[in-house]
N, C-alpha and C positions, 0 to 999 in steps of 0.2 A: 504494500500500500504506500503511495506515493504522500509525506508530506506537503501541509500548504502554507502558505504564508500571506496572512491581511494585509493588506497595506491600503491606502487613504491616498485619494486624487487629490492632488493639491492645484495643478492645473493643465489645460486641457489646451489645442490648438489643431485647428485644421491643415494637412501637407500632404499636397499630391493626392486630392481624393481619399486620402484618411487620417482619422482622428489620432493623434498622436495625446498619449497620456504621460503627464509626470506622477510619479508617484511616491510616495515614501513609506518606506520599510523600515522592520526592526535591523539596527545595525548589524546582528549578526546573522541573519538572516542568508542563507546558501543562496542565492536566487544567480542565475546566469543568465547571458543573450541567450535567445533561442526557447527556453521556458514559457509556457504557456499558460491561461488563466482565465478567469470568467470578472466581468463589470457583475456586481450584486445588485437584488433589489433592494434598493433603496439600504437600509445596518442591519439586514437576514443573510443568510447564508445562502441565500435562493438562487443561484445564476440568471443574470437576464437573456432571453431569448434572442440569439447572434450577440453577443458580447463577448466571444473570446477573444483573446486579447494573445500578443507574442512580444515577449521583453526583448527590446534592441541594444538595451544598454544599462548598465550598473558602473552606477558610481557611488559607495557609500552606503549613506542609507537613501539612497537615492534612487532609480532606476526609471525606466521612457519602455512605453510599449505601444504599441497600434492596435485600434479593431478599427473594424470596417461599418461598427454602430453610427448613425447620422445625427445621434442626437441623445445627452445622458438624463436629460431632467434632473429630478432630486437624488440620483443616484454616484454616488461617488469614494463607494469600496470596491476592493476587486478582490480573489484570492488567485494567490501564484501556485502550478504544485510546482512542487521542488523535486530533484532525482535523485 
């Protein structure tokens, strides 16, 4: 079983037809590029429907992922799994 890791959109921008997310993580948190994840409904554990999401970068407790969702509303957790 794969672990996950929460993390909290802190902000959000449109590039090249998709929505790039910043995100912040627990500092020690494993998360790599390539890692994959769901936008939640709204602070549930729920996946939103086409919200996956693929990390392109880690910095810290930092990391940037893409989905191809068009729009987040009040919604602004995601879970990473981890490998």
């Amino acid at each position: 079983m794969a672990a996950t890791v929460r993390g909290k959109i802190i902000s959000l921008y449109r590039y090249r037809g998709r929505m790039t997310l910043h995100i912040e993580i627990s500092g020690d948190a494993l998360i790599k590029p390539g890692m994959t994840g769901s936008v939640l409904k709204e602070e549930t554990e729920q996946a939103l429907s086409n919200g996956q999401i693929q990390v392109v970068k880690v910095t810290g407790r930092f990391c940037i992922a893409t989905t191809d969702l068009l729009k987040l509303g009040k919604n602004r957790w995601v879970l990473i799994r981890s490998r």
